[in-house]
C-alpha positions in Angstrom: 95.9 276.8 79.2 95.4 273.9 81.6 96.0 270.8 79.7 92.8 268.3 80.5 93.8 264.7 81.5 92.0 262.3 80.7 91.7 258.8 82.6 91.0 255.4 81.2 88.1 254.3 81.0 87.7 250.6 83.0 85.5 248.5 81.4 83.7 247.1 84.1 81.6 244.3 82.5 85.2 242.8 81.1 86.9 243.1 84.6 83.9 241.2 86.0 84.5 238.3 83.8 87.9 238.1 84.0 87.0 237.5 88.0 84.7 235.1 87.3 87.0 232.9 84.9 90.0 233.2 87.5 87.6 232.6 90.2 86.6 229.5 88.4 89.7 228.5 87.3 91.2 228.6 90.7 88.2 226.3 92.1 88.8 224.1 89.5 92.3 224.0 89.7 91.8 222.7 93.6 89.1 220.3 93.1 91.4 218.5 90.3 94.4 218.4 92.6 91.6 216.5 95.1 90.9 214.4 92.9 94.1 213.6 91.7 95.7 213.2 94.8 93.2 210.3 95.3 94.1 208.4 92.4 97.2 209.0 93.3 97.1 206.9 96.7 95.3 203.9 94.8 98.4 204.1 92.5 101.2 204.5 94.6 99.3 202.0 97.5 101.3 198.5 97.6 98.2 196.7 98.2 95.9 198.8 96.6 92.4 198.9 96.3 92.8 196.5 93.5 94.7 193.7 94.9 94.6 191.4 92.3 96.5 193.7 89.7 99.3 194.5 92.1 102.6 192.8 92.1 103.2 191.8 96.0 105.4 194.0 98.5 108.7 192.2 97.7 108.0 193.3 93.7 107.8 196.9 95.1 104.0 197.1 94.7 104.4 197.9 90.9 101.5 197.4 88.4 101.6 194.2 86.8 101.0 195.7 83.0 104.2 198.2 83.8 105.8 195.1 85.1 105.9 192.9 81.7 106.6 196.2 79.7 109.7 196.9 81.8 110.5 192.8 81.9 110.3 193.0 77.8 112.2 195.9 77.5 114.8 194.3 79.8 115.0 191.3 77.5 115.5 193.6 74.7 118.8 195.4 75.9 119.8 192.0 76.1 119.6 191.5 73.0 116.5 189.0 72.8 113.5 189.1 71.0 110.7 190.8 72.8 108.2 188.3 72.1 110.0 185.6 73.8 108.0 186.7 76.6 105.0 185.3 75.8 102.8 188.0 78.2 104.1 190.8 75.8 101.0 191.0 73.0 102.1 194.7 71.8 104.3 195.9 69.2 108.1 196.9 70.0 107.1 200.3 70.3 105.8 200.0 73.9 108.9 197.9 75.0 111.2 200.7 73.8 109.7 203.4 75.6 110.2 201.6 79.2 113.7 200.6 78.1 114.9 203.6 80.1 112.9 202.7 83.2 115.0 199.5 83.3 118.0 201.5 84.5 116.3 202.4 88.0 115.2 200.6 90.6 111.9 199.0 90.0 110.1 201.1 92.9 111.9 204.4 91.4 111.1 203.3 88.0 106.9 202.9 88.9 106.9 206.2 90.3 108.3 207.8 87.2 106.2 206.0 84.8 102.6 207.1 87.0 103.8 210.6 87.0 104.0 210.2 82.9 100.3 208.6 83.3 99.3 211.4 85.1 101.1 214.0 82.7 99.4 212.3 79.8 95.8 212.3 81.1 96.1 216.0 81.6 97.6 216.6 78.1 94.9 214.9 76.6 92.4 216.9 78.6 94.0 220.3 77.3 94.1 219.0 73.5 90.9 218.2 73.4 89.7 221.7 74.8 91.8 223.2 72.3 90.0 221.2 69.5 86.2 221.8 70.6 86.8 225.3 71.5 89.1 226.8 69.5 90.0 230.5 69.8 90.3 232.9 72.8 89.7 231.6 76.4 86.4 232.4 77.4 84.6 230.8 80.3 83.6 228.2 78.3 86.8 226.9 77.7 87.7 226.8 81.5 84.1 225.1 82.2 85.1 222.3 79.4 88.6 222.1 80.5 87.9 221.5 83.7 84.3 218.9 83.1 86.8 216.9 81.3 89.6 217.1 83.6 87.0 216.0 86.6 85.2 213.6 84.8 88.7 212.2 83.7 90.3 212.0 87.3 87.3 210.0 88.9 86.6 207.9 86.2 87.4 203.9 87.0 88.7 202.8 84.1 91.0 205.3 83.9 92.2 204.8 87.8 92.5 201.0 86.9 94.6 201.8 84.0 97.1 203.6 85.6 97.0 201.1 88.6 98.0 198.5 86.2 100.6 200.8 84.3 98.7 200.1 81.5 99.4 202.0 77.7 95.8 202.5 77.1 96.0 206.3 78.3 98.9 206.9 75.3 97.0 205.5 72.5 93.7 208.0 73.7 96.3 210.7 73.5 97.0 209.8 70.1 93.7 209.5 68.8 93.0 212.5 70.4 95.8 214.3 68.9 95.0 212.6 65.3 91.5 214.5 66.2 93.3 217.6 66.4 94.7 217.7 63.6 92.0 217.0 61.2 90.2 220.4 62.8 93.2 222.6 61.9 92.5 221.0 58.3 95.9 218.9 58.6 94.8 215.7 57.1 98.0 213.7 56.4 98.9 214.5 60.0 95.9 213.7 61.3 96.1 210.2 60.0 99.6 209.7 61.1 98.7 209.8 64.7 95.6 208.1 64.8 98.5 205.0 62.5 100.7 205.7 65.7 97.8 204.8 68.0 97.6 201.5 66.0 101.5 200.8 67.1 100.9 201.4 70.5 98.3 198.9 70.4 97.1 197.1 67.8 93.3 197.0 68.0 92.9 200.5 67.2 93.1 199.8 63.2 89.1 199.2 63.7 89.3 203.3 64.7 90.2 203.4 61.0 86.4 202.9 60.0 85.8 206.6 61.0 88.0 207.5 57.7 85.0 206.4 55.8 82.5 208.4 57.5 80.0 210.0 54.7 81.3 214.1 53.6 84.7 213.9 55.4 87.1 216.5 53.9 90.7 215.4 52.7 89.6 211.6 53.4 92.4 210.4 50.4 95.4 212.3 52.2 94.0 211.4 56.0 94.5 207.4 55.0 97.8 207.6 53.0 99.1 209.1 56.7 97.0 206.3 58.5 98.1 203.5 55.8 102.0 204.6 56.4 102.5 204.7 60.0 100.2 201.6 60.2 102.4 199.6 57.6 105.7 200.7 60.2 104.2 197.9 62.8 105.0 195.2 61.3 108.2 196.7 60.3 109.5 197.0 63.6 108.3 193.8 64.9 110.6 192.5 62.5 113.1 194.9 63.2 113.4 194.1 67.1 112.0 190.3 66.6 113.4 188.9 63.6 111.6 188.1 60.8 109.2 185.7 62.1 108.2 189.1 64.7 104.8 189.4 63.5 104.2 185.8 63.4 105.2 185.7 67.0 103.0 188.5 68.3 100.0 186.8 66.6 101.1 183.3 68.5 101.3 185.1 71.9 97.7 187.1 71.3 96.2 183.1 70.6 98.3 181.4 73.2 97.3 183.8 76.0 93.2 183.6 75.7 90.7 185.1 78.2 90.9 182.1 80.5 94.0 182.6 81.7 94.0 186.0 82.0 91.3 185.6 84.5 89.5 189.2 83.2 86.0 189.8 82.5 85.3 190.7 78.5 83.0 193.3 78.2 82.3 192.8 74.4 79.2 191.3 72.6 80.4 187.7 72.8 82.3 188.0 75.9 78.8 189.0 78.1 76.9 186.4 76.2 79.9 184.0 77.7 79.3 185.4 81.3 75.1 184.9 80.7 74.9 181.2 79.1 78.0 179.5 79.6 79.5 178.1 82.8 82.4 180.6 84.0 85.1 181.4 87.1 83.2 184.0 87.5 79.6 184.6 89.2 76.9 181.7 88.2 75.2 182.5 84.8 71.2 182.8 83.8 71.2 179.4 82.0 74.0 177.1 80.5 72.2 177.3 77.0 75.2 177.2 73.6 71.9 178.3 71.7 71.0 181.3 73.9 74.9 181.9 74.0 75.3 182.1 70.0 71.7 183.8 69.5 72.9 186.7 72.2 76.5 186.5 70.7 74.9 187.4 67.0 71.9 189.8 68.4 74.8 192.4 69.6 76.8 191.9 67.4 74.9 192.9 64.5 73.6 195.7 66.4 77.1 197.1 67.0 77.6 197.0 63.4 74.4 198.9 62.8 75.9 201.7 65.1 78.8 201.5 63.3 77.4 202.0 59.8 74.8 204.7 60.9 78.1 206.2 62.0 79.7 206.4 58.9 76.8 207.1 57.1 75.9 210.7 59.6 77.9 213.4 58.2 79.3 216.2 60.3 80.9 216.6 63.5 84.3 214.3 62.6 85.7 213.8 65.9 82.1 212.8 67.6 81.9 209.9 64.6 85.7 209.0 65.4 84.7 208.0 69.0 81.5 206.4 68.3 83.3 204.1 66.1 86.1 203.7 68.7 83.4 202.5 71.3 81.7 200.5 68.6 84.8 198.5 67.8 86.0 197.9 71.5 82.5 196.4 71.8 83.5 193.8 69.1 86.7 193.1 70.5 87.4 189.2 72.0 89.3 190.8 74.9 87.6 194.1 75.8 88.8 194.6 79.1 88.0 197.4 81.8 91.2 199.1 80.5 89.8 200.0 76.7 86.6 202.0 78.5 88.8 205.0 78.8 88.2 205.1 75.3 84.0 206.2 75.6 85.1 208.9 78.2 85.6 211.3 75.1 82.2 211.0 74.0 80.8 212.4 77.0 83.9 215.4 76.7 81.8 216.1 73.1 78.4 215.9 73.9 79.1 218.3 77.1 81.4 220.5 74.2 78.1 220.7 72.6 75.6 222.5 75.2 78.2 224.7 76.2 78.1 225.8 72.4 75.2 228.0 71.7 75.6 226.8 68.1 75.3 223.3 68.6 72.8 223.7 72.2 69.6 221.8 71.9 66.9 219.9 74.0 68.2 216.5 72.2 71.8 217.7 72.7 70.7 218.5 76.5 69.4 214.9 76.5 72.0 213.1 75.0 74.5 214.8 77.6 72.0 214.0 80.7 72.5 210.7 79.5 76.5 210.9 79.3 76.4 212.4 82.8 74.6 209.7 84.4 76.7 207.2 82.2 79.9 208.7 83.9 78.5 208.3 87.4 77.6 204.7 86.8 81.4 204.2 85.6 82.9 205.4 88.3 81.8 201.8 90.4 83.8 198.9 89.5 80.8 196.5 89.0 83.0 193.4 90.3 85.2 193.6 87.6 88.3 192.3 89.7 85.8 190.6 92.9 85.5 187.0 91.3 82.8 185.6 93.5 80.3 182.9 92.3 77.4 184.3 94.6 77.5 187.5 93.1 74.9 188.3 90.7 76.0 187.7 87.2 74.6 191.0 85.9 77.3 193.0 87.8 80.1 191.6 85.6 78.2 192.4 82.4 77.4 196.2 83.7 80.2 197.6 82.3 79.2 195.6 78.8 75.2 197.3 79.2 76.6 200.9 79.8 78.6 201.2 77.2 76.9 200.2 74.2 74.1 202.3 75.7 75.9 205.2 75.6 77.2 204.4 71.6 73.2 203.9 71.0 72.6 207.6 72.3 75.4 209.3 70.9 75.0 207.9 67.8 71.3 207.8 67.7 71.2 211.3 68.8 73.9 212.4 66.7 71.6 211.2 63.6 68.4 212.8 64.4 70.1 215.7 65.1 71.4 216.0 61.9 68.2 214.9 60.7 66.6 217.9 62.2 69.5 220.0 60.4 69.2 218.5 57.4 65.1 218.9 57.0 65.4 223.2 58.0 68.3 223.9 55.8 66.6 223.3 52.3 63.6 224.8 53.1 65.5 228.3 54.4 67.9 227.9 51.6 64.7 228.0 49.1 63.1 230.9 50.6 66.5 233.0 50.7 66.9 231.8 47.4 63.0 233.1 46.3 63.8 236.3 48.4 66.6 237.1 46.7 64.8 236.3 43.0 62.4 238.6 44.0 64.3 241.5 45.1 66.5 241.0 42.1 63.0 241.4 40.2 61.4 244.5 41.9 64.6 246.4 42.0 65.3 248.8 39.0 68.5 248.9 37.5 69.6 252.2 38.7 73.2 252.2 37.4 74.6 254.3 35.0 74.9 253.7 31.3 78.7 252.4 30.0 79.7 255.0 27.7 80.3 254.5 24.4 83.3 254.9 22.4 
């Protein structure tokens, strides 16, 4: 008897996607490597597009932020304090990772640290995939992998940061990683990398107001983690500056003000500065201390309106811990250009969200038409570095008017969402509940009697 062979079967439909994700992979793929090799010209470019934060040809065309990291670190291996320096407003923990960039030559040594820049931006891309979307790799995944890979390569703040060799890149990756953690339920770990965020730099402790957010799960052991690796700051500043460390950081941070830094602040009181008080910068509306203080107080107390709202919004974590982080950088004295990087996440979430049929709205739609157009805006550097009194005064406060527009969208739209949730769920839950009474009633107890012994 003939035996009958039989051929596998080829699923057709799954073949077709598994064209259309490599297909877009591979597009995506080509597009970042565009981009990227962009940003990498401005970085590597001696006289780069932003002049002003490049050290000159005979410095080897370094950024100036990598520059007094890798000038502390060599005071260190010398055996000085690294807040003798009095440029160097970071904790040790900064210092010590360039130490080993002090043993090539400075040119060498840039190169290295911009290819760690890069490295880091793309890790911090594919962790926060793997936190929205977790699971298999669907298209989905590859669409928000590579939205926030594009949106990340031509995004100015970002190519500013790693022209100036700045840190700011590291402490996203942390938060980002803290933000991890807390969705594989890993509280304690969660909190010990947003603390390591806050030794990187030391502003970030205001990203600790997201641990009060209103239903967060495991909130005691997420702040013993946070409260730990926080309290090892000052610890090391006394470790590799003496015991008068901290003391000395804190006299460097009030000895080196905005003035003569020469950067615009893009906070509440810095763009009240820039619009009623007399500046290097372009010519102000009015010179006016009351309009100054009554603008400086207006924002402010909006900001912290966002930021309690916030807290107050239960649900998506990670979308709360950004809004918060964009909130605080708002109220910060010195919010430079560099700290934007930090809203770019809030446009990775929202897009997160209409790619997720769970979470897919016409507010959610909204909210991420608004993120979208909030990107393209960033990508100009609204005379940020271009000091020129003609210019009009409302292009140095751009950056200011973006961002705490887009906090006021996310956060408002975050709330009425939940709203919406909040006012379908009870009234479902009371007619499954009256469903269920009601078959419970109507149905006869069919079972059979216990015997009896």
């Amino acid at each position: 008897m003939q035996r009958l062979i039989r051929h596998p079967t080829i699923n057709r439909g799954s073949v077709k996607q598994r064209l259309i994700i490599a297909g877009v992979s591979l597009g995506m793929l080509a597009f970042i490597i565009f981009l990227g090799s962009q940003l990498f010209d401005i970085a590597m470019s001696p006289d780069g597009v932003y002049s002003c934060c490049k050290r000159d040809l005979a410095h080897g065309g370094t950024g100036w932020d990598f520059n007094v990291f890798r000038y502390t670190a060599s005071l260190m291996r010398g055996g000085a304090s690294p807040y003798s320096y009095h440029a160097y407003v970071y904790t040790p923990l900064v210092a010590v990772l360039t130490v080993p960039t002090t043993y090539l030559s400075a040119i060498t040594a840039w190169h290295l640290w911009t290819a760690i820049e890069f490295a880091i931006v793309g890790a911090t891309v594919v962790i926060f995939t793997v936190t929205e979307l977790p699971g298999r790799v669907t298209w989905r995944t590859i669409a928000l992998f590579g939205f926030a890979a594009v949106t990340a390569t031509y995004f100015f703040p970002i190519s500013r940061v790693i022209t100036l060799g700045q840190v700011d890149t590291l402490t996203m990756l942390m938060v980002i990683c803290g933000a991890w953690m807390q969705s594989r339920a890993r509280a304690g770990r969660a909190g010990v990398f947003l603390g390591l965020a806050v030794i990187v730099k030391v502003w970030p402790i205001l990203f600790g107001l997201a641990l009060l957010q209103r239903g967060l799960p495991q909130r005691r052991r997420t702040f013993i983690g946070f409260a730990i690796t926080v309290a090892c700051a000052p610890i090391l500043m006394m470790i590799f500056g003496g015991l008068s460390g901290p003391k000395m950081l804190f006299d460097n941070i009030t000895s080196f003000p905005e003035n003569n830094q020469y950067l615009v602040s893009h906070s509440a009181w810095g763009t009240a500065r820039l619009l009623f008080t007399a500046t290097s910068f372009a010519n102000p509306i009015l010179i006016s201390p009351t309009a100054y203080l009554a603008t400086g107080v207006i924002a402010t107390l909006i900001i912290c309106g966002l930021i309690l709202l916030a807290i107050r919004t239960p649900g998506d974590r990670n979308l709360c811990l950004w809004n918060i982080a964009g909130c605080s950088i708002l109220l910060l004295p010195m919010a430079h250009v560099a700290y934007t990087v930090f809203f770019l996440p809030i446009v990775w979430i929202w897009g997160a969200r209409v790619l997720d049929p769970a979470t897919r709205s016409k507010l959610s739609w909204a909210v991420f038409a608004v993120c979208i157009a909030y990107w393209v805006l960033q990508t100009q550097s609204w005379q940020d570095d271009q000091f020129n009194p003609n210019d009009s005064i409302w292009l140095y406060c751009m950056m200011f008017f973006l961002n705490i527009t887009l906090c006021v969208v996310s956060i408002g739209g975050n709330w009425l969402i939940h709203r919406e949730e909040a006012a379908t769920l009870p009234r479902t839950w009371t007619s499954l509940r009256g469903t269920l009474q009601r078959v419970r009633v109507r149905t006869p107890d069919t079972s059979p009697a216990s015997p009896i012994n």
